[in-house]
C-alpha positions in Angstrom: -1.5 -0.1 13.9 -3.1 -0.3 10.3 -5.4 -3.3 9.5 -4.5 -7.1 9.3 -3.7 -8.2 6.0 -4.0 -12.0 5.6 -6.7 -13.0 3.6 -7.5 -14.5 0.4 -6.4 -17.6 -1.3 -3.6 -18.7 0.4 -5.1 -18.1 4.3 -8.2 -19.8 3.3 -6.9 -23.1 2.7 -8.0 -25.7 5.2 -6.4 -26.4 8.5 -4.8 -24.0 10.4 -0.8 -24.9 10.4 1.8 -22.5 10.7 1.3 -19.1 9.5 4.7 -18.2 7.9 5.9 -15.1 7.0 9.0 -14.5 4.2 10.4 -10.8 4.2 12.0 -10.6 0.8 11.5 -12.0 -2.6 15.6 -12.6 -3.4 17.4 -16.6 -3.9 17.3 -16.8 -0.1 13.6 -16.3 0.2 12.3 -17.8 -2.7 14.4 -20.8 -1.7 12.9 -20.6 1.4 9.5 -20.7 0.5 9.5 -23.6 -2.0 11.2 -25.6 0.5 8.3 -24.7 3.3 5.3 -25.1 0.4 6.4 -28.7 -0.1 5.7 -29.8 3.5 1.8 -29.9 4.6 2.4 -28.1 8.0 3.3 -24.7 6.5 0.2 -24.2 3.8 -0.2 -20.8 5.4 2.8 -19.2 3.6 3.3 -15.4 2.0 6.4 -13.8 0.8 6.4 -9.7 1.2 8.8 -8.1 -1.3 9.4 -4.5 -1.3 9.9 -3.9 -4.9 7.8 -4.8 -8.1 9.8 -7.8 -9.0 11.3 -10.7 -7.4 14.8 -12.0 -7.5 16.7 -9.4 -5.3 20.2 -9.1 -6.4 19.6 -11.3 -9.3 18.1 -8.7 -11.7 18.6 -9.9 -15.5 17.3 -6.9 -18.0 16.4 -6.6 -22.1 19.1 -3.9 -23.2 21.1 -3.3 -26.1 19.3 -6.3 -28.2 20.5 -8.9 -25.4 20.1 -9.9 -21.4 22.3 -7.5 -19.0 23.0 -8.7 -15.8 22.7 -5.9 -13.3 23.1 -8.0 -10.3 24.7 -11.2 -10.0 26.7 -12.6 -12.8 28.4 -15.4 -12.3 27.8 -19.4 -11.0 30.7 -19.0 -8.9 32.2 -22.7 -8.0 29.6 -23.9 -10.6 30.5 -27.6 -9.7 28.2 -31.2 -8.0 27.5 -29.8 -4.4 26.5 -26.1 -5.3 22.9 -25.8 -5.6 22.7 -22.8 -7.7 24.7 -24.9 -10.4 22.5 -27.6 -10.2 19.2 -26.1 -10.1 20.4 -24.7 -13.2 21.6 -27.5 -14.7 18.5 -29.4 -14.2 16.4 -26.4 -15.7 18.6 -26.6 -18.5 19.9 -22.8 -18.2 23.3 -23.3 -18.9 25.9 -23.8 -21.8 26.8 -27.5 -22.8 30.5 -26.5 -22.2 29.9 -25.5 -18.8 28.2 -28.6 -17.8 31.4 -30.1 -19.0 33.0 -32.7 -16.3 36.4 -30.8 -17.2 35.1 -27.5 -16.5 33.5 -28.8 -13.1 37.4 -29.8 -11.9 39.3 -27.1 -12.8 40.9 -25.5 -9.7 41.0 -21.0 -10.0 41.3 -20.5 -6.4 38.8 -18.2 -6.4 40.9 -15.6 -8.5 39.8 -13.9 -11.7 41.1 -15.3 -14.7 43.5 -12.9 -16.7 42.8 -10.4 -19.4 43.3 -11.2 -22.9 44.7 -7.7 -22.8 46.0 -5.0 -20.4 45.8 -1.4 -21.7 48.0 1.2 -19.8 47.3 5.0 -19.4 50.1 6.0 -21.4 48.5 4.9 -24.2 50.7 1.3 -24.4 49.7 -2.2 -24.0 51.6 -4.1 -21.2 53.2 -7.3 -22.2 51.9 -10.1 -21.3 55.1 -11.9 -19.6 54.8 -8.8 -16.8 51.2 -9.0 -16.8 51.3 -13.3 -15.9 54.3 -13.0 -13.8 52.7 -9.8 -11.9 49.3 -11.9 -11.6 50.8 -14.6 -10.4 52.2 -13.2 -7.5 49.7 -11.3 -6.6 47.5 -14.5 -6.4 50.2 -16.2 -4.2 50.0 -13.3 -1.5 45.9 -14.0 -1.7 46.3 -17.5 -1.1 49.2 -16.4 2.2 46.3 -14.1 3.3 44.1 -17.3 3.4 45.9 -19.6 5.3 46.3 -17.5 9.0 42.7 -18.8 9.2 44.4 -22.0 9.9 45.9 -21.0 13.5 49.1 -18.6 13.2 48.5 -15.3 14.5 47.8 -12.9 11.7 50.9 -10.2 11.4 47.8 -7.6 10.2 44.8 -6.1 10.8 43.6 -6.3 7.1 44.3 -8.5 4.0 45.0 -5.0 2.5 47.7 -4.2 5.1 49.3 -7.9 4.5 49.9 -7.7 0.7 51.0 -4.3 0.8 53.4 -4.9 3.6 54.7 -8.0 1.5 54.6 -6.0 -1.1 57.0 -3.3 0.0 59.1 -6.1 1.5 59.2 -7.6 -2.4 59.9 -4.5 -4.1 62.5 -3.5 -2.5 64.4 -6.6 -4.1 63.2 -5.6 -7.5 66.0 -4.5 -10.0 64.0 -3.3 -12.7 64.2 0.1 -14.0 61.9 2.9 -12.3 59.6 2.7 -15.0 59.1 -1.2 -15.3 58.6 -1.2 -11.5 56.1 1.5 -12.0 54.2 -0.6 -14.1 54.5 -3.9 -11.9 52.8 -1.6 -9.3 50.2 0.1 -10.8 49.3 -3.9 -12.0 49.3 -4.7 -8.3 46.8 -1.8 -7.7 44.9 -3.1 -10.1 44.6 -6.3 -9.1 44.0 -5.1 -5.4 41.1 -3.2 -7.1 39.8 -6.6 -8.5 39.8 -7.8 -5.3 38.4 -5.4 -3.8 35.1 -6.2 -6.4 35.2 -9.8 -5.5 35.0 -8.9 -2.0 32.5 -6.2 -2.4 34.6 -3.5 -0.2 36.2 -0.2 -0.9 39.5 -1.3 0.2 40.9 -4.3 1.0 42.2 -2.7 4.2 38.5 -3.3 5.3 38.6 -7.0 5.5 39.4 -8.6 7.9 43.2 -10.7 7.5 42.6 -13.9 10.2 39.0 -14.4 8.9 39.5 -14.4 5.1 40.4 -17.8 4.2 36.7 -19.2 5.9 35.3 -18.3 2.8 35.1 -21.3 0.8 35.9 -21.5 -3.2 34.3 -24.1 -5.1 36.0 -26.1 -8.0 34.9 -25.3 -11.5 35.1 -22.7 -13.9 32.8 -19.7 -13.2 30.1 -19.8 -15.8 27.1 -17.5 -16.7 23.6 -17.9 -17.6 23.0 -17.7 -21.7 19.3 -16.6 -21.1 19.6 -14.3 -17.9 20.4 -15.6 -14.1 16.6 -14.6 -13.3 15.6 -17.4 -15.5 16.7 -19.6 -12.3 14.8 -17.3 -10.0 11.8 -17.6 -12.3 11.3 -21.2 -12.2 11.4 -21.1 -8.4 8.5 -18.7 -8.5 7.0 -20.9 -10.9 6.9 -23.5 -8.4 5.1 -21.3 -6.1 1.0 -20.2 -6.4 0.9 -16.9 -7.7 -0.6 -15.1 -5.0 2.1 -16.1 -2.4 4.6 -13.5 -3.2 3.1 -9.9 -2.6 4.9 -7.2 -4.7 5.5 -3.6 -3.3 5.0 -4.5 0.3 8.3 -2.8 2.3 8.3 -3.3 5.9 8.3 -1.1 8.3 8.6 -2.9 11.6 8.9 -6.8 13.0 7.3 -7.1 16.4 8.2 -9.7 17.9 7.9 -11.4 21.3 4.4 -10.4 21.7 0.3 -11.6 21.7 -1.3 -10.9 18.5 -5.0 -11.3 17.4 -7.0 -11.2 14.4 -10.9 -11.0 13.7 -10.2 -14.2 11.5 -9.0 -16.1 13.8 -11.1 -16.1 16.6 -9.0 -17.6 20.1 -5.6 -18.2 18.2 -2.6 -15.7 18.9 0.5 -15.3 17.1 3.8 -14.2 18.4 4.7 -12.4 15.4 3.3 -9.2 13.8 4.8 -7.5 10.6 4.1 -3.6 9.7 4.6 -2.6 6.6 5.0 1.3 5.3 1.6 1.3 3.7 0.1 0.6 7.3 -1.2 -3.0 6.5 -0.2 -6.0 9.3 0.2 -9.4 9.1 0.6 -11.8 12.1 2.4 -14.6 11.8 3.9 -17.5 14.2 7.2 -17.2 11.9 9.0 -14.6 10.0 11.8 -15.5 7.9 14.0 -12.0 7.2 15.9 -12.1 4.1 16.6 -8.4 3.5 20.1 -7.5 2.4 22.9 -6.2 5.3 23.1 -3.4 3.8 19.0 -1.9 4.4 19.8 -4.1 7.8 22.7 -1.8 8.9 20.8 1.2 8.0 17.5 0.4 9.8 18.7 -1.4 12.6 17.4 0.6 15.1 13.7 1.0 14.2 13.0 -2.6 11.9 12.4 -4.3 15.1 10.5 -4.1 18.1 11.5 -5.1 20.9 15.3 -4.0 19.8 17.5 -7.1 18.5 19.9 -8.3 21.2 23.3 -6.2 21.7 25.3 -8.8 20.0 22.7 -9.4 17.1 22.8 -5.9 16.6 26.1 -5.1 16.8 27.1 -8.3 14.7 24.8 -6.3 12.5 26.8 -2.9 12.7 30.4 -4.9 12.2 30.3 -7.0 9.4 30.9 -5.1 6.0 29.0 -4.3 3.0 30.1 -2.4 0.5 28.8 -1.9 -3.6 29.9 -3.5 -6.5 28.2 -1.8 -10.1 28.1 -2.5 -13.9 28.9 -0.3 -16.6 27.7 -1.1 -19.7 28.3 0.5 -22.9 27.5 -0.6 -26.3 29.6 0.2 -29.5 28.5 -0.4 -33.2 31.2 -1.7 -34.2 33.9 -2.9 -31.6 37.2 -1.7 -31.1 38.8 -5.0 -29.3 40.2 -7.6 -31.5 38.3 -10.8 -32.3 38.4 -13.6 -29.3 39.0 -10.8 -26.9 36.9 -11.5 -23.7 38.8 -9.1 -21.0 40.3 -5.6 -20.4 42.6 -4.6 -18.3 42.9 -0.6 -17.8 45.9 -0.1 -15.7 47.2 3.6 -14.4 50.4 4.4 -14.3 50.4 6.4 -11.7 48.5 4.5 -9.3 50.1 2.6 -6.5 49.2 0.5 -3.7 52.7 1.7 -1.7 51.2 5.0 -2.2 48.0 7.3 -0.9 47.4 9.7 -3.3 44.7 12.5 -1.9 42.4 13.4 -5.1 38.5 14.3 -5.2 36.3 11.5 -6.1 35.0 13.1 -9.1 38.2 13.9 -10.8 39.5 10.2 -10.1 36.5 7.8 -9.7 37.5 6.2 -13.2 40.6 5.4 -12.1 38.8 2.3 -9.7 37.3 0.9 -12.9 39.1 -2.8 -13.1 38.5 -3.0 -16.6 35.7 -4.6 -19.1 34.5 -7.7 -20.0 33.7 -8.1 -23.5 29.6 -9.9 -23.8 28.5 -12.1 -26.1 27.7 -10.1 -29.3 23.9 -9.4 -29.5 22.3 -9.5 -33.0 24.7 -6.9 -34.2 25.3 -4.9 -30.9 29.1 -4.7 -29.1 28.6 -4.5 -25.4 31.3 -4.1 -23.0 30.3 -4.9 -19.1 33.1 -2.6 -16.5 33.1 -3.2 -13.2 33.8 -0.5 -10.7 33.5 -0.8 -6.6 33.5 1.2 -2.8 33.0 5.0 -2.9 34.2 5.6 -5.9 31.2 3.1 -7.2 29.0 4.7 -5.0 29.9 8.3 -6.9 29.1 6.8 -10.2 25.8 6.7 -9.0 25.4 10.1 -8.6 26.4 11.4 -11.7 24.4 11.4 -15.1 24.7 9.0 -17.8 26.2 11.6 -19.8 29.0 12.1 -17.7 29.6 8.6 -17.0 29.4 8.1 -21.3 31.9 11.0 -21.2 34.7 10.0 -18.9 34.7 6.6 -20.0 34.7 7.8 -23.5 38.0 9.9 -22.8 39.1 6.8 -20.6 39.1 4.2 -23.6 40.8 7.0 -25.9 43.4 7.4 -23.5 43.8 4.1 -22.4 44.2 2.7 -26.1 46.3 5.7 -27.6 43.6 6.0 -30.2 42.1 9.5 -29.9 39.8 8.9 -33.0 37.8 5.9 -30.7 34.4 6.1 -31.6 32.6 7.1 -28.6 29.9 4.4 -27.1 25.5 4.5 -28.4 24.7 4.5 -25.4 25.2 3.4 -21.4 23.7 1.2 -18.9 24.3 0.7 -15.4 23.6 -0.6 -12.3 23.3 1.2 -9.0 23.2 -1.1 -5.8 24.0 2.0 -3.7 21.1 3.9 -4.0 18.6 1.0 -4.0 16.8 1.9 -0.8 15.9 -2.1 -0.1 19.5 -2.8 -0.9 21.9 -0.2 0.1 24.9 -2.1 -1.7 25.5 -5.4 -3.2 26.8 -8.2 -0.8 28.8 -8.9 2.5 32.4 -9.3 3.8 34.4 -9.8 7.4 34.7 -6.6 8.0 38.3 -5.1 10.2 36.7 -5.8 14.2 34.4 -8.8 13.3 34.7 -12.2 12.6 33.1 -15.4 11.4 31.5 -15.2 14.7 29.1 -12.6 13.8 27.7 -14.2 10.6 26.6 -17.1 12.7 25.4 -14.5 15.4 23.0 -12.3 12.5 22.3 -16.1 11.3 21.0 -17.0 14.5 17.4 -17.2 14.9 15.4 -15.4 18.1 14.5 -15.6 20.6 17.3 -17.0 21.3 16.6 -20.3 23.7 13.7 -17.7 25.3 16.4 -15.5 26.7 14.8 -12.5 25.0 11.2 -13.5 25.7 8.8 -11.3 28.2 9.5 -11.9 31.7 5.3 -12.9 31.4 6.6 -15.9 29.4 9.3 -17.1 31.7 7.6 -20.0 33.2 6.7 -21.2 29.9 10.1 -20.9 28.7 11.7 -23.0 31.2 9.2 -25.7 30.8 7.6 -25.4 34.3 4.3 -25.9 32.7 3.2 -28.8 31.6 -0.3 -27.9 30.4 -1.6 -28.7 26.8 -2.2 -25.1 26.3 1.4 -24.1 28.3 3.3 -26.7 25.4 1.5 -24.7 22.4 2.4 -21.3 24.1 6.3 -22.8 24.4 6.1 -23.8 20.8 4.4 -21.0 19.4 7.5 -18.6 20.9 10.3 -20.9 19.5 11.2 -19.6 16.3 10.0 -16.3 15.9 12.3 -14.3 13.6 14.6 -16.2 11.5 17.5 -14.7 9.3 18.6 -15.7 5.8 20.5 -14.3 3.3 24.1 -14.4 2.0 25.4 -12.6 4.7 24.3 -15.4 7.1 26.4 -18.2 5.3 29.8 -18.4 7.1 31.9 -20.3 4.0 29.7 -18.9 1.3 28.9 -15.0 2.0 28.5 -12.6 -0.9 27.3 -15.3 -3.3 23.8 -16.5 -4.3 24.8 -20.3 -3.6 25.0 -18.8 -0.1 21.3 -17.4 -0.2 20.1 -20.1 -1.5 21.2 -22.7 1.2 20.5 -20.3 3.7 16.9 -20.1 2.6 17.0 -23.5 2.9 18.6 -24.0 6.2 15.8 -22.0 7.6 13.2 -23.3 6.4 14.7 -27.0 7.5 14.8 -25.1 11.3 11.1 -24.6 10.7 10.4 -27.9 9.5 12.3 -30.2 11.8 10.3 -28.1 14.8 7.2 -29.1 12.9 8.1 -32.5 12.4 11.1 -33.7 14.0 11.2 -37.2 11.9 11.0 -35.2 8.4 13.7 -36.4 5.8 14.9 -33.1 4.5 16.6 -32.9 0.8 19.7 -32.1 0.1 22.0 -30.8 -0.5 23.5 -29.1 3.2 26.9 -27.7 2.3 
């Protein structure tokens, strides 16, 4: 193994405390790490991040004259009680509207407001009355998907199987004429498409029906941030000296559950060691993971050793995570009409009664939900599209030119108007391929439940049942030594997990990471000091 690591600055401080290591420099384990700086026992503290900047899946950019959000977006349930609201209202990041009390009480259920205007693939716009009507019962078969978490026996597998078998029971009371009741379908595929974006998932047959309604929607209106969501994330790294967080330090392996040594540290041993891929080592009595399910699921066999427990691991392998990207394009002069914030692209033929076989690059367009229209920058015209599951994941493959090109022929379709300017120029994310990422956020997968975010949240060993059968005496307290008590403490606690996908009510958002950073690094402090007064808030 490659040499030990911790030194400098932060390892020099006086006193020995707890040597604490954060794997990842996202919400979860920045929040993490300001929490365990403010407490005296934990002035041994580093954060490893993989890549050259922090924030993780918050990644605000400079493009076309303004801020692009490539990663998270919105504040969702921006409202007293979420932390990523108030953090940012304290830092003075958001709009005086959204701070609003009336915008903290309104009510969206969680659902996507509607578009200011739909476009259909023939070239027409869709009225509105079908498009509100449509909406609204589409929403109502959402909310029915969330209540079997309440006790009745779910009649499906998925939430995709439940609306479309609804569905199919609804239509076939429908009068309209076959072309109307085209249309109302290809709406409904749609709007399962939008779902399938909020959830993260390539279809909404992956989620998992009797699990859905745990996760928890927040009042208020979602809002976003006028300077860039990283400026949050910023002024949690401000917080934080600036040597803490080490840049462009992936991981290789956590070993765990063993008897570690360093040359500076003469006599002490740490049950925690951390490889990372340029060779270098760092020992540590706690490790906080943070990484993303997604790199989880693809490394779960070789990022720790000993193995993770069966169920840890196959928590792991269960729960979904699927990709959600941007497309941005900018316009010079814009195309939409004035107060125009949302639109709808709708195809006719499309319908979610209906598998049509196609190749993913003659169709992948067809999965884009639509565009929001940005604030205008200086004299730029941006519109954001959001596309998700495979046919997200082919996007990324393919060359901006090709993606300015389809869209291009897209929005000239779509609006009848075969003159349309095309778009300067494109911009877009690609969570997929991001090889510390592997997509962008977590869902109850078909096959697990609820269960398994608390079993991934879990931290180990867990109650010693993993620990060396050299430890065992320990464990069970049969010692009673000074030097048995540090050993028992000093195995308690070894690998923590944070991270959205370890938040049972808030998966897949970053109010999630963030008091899941938190609640770990309250596990850590309440084992250091059992009588601390830890902040709020705990939702």
């Amino acid at each position: 193994m490659g040499a030990m690591e911790w030194s400098g600055g932060l390892a020099e401080r006086p006193g020995r405390g707890r040597r604490v290591l954060v794997v990842g420099g996202g919400i979860a384990g920045l929040g993490a790490a300001q929490r365990l700086r403010a407490h005296p026992a934990f002035s041994q503290l580093r954060v490893l991040e993989a890549t050259a900047r922090a924030g993780g899946r918050i990644r605000s950019e400079r493009g076309f004259g303004g801020v692009l959000e490539l990663g998270a977006h919105w504040i969702h349930g921006p409202s007293r009680g979420n932390p990523v609201f108030e953090l940012a209202a304290e830092h003075r990041l958001l709009r005086e509207k959204d701070l609003s009390e009336e915008n903290q009480r309104m009510e969206t259920g969680g659902h996507v407001g509607l578009p200011s205007v739909t476009y259909a693939s023939s070239g027409v716009s869709v009225s509105r009355e079908l498009v509100v009507e449509t909406a609204s019962l589409f929403h109502s078969l959402i909310d029915q998907a969330r209540e079997f978490v309440r006790g009745a026996a779910a009649p499906a597998p998925s939430v995709g199987e439940y609306v479309r078998g609804a569905l199919r029971a609804l239509a076939a009371g429908w009068t309209d004429r076959e072309d109307a009741r085209r249309l109302r379908l290809a709406l409904m595929h749609n709007f399962l498409n939008v779902e399938c974006c909020v959830s993260g998932t390539h279809s909404m047959d992956l989620v998992a029906l009797a699990p859905f309604g745990e996760y928890t929607v927040l009042p208020g209106l979602d809002c976003t941030f006028p300077g860039g969501y990283q400026g949050l994330t910023n002024h949690i790294m401000a917080s934080l000296p600036e040597d803490m967080i080490i840049f462009n330090k992936p991981v290789k392996t956590i070993h765990w559950n063993g008897s570690f040594q360093e040359a500076a540290s003469p006599g002490e041993t740490f049950p925690v060691l951390v490889e990372c891929e340029d060779g270098g080592c760092f020992p540590a009595h706690h490790v906080i993971v943070t990484v993303p399910l997604g790199f989880l699921k693809e490394h779960v066999d070789t990022f720790f050793e000993p193995p993770l427990p069966t169920e840890k691991a196959d928590a792991i392998r269960k729960l979904g995570f699927g990709t959600n990207n941007k497309i941005f394009l900018e316009f010079e002069e814009p195309f939409w009409e004035p107060g125009c914030q949302h639109i709808q692209v709708v195809w006719e033929d499309m319908s979610p009664l209906e598998d049509v076989a196609s190749q993913l690059q003659d169709v992948w367009f067809k999965k884009l939900i639509g565009f929001w229209v940005l604030p205008s920058f200086e004299s730029v015209h941006v519109l954001c599209g959001f596309i998700a599951g495979l046919e997200s994941e082919f996007m990324e493959t393919l060359t901006d030119e090709e993606v300015l090109l389809s869209l291009t022929q897209v929005l000239r379709r779509v609006t009848g108007n075969a003159r349309l300017p095309a778009p300067r120029s494109v911009l877009r994310s690609r969570w997929h391929s991001a090889p510390y990422t592997r997509g962008s956020y977590s869902y109850v997968a078909v096959g697990s439940t609820g269960e398994d975010i608390d079993r991934l949240a879990r931290p180990l060993p867990e109650d010693g049942a993993e620990a060396q059968a050299l430890w065992t005496p320990v464990l069970r307290g049969r010692c009673a030594s000074s030097s048995c008590v540090h050993l028992r403490e000093n195995l308690r606690l070894q690998i923590l997990f944070a991270g959205e996908a370890t938040h049972r009510t808030f998966y897949s958002t970053t109010h999630g990471a963030l008091l899941s950073g938190w609640r770990e690094a309250d596990r850590l402090i309440a084992l250091q000091d059992p009588q601390a007064q830890l902040p709020g808030p705990q939702l």
